[in-house]
C-alpha positions in Angstrom: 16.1 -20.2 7.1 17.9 -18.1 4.6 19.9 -16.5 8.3 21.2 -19.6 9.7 21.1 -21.8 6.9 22.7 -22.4 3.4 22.1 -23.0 -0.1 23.1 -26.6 -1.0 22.7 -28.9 -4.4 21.8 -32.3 -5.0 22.6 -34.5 -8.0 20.6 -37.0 -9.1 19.8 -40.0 -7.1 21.1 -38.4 -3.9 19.2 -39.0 -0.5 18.0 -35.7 1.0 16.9 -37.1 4.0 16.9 -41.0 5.3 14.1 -42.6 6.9 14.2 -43.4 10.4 16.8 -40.6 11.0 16.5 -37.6 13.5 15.3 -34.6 11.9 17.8 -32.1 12.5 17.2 -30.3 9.4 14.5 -28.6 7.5 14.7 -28.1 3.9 13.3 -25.2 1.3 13.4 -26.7 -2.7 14.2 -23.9 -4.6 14.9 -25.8 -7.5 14.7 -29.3 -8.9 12.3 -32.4 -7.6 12.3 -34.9 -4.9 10.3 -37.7 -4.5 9.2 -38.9 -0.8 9.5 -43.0 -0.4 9.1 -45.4 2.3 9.9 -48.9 3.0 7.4 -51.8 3.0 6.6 -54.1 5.6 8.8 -56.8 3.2 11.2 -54.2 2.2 9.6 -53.0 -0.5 10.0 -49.4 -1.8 6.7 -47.4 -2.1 6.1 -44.1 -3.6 4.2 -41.5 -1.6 4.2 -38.7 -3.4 6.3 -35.7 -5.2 7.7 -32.4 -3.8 8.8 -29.5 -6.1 10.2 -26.2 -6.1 8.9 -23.8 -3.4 7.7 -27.0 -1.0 8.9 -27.7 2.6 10.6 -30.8 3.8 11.7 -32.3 6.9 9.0 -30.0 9.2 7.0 -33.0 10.7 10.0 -34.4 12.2 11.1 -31.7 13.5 7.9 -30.6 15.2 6.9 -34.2 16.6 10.4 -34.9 17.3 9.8 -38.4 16.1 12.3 -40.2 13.7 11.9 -39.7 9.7 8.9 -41.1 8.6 9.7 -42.0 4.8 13.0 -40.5 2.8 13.8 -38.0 -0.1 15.6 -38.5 -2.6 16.4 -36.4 -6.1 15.5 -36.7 -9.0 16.9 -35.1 -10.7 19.1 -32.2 -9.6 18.1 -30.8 -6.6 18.9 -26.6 -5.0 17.7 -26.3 -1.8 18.1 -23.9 1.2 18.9 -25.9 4.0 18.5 -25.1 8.0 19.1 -26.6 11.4 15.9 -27.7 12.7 16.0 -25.1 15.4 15.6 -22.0 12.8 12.5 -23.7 12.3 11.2 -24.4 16.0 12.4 -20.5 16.9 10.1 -19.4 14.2 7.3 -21.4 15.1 7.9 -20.3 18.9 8.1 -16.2 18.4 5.9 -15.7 14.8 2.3 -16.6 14.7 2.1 -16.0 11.4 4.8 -18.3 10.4 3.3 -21.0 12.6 0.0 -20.4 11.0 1.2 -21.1 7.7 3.6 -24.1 8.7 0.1 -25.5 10.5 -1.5 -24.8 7.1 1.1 -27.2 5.1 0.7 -30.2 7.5 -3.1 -29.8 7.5 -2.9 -30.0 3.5 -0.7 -32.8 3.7 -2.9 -34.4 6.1 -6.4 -34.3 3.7 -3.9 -35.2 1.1 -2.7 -38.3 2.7 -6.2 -39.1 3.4 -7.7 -38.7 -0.2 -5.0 -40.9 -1.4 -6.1 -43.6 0.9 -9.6 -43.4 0.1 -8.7 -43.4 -3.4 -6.8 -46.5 -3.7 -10.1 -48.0 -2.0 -12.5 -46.2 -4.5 -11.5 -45.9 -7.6 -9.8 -47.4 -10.5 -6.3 -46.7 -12.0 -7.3 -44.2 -14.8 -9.4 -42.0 -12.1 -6.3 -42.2 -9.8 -3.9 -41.0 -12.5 -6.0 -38.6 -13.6 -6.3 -36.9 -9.9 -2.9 -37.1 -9.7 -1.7 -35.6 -13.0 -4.4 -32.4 -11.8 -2.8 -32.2 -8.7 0.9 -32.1 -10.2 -0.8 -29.3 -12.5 -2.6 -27.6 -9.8 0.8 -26.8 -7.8 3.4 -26.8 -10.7 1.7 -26.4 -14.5 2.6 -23.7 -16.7 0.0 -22.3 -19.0 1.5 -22.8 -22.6 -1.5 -22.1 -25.7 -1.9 -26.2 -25.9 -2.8 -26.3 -22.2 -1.1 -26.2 -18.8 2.0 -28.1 -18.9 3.5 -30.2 -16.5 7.4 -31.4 -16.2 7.0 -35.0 -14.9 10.3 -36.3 -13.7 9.0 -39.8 -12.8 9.1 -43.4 -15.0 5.6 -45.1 -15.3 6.8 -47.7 -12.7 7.1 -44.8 -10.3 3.7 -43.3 -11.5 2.3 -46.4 -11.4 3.3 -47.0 -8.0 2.3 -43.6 -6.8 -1.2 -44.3 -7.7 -1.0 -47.9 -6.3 -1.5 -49.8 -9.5 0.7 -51.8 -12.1 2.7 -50.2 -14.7 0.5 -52.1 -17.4 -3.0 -50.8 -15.7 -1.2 -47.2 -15.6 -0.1 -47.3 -19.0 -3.4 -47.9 -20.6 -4.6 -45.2 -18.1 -2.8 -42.4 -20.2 -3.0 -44.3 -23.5 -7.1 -44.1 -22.5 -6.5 -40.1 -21.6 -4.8 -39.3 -24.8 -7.1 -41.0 -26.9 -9.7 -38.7 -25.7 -7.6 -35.5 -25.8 -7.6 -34.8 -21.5 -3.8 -34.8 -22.2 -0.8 -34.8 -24.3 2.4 -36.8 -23.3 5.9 -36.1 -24.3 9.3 -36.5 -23.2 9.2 -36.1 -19.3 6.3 -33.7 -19.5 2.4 -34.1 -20.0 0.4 -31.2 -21.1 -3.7 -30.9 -19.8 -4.9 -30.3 -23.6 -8.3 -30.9 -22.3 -8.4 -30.3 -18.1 -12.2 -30.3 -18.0 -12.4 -34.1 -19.6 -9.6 -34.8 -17.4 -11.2 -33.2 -14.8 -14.5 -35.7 -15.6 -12.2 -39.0 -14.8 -10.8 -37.9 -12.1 -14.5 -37.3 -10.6 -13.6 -34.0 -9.8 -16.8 -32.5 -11.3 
């Protein structure tokens, strides 16, 4: 990618990649976050989900050759390496190892996809933000002495949305996780001050 690519930023609020397009290109963040949203059978804008720094974007398209299933968009701003789709397919097509580890990402994304659907079936709001807040820490926390902190670019409205629920239900959901010291919230950032009861609501252990 780094080859026949190039290094490009986006400012906040700008569309990495439309849905419904052609995926002609594949992108690496390097810095900044993106969140992935698609259209509702009324028009309606849902959340799926959050990428960071070091994740892939764009691959499914390119490999299935099918148009853009949902869009990115920053939000706030975005560096990322960005490559034609083909770097992409030539690596897949001459590097096992590379295709191995692509394969790996859309398998992950896959059980991912699936556990969220489940989820919204099975359990209430507070166990569905809590399972997302340990995934969030699980990919991007940073170990600080209060506990591993998390920079959370999102409103509750998109939080809320992300774990299919109300703003009102999600906001007593962290209210309810403060109170009992899973986590500490703060301007754009939560902090796991106590991941094993965190852990415990989001029926993890």
């Amino acid at each position: 990618m780094r080859e026949h690519g190039g290094r490009r930023t986006f400012r906040r609020g700008q569309v990495l990649i439309s849905e419904g397009d052609i995926g002609d290109r594949v992108f690496l963040l390097e810095q900044g976050w993106v969140t992935i949203r698609s259209s509702g059978p009324e028009g309606e804008e849902m959340f799926l989900n959050l990428r960071g720094p070091g994740e892939l974007l764009g691959e499914m398209s390119i490999l299935d050759r099918a148009p853009r299933s949902a869009a990115a968009v920053a939000v706030d701003e975005v560096t990322a390496l960005v490559a034609p789709a083909s770097s992409l397919s030539r690596v897949i097509a001459t590097d096992a190892e590379a295709a191995n580890e692509v394969v790996h990402v859309l398998l992950a994304r896959l059980r991912e996809s699936d556990g969220q659907r489940l989820e919204y079936m099975l359990f209430p709001t507070i166990t569905r933000v809590a399972r997302r807040l340990v995934d969030l820490a699980e990919r991007f926390g940073e170990p600080t002495p209060e506990g591993t902190r998390v920079d959370l670019p999102l409103s509750q409205e998109e939080l809320a949305s992300w774990c299919a629920s109300s703003r009102e239900a999600t906001a007593k959901a962290l209210r309810t996780l403060r109170e009992v010291g899973a986590i500490a919230t703060g301007r754009r950032t939560v902090t796991l001050t106590g991941e094993a009861e965190l852990r415990r609501h989001a029926r993890l252990t």
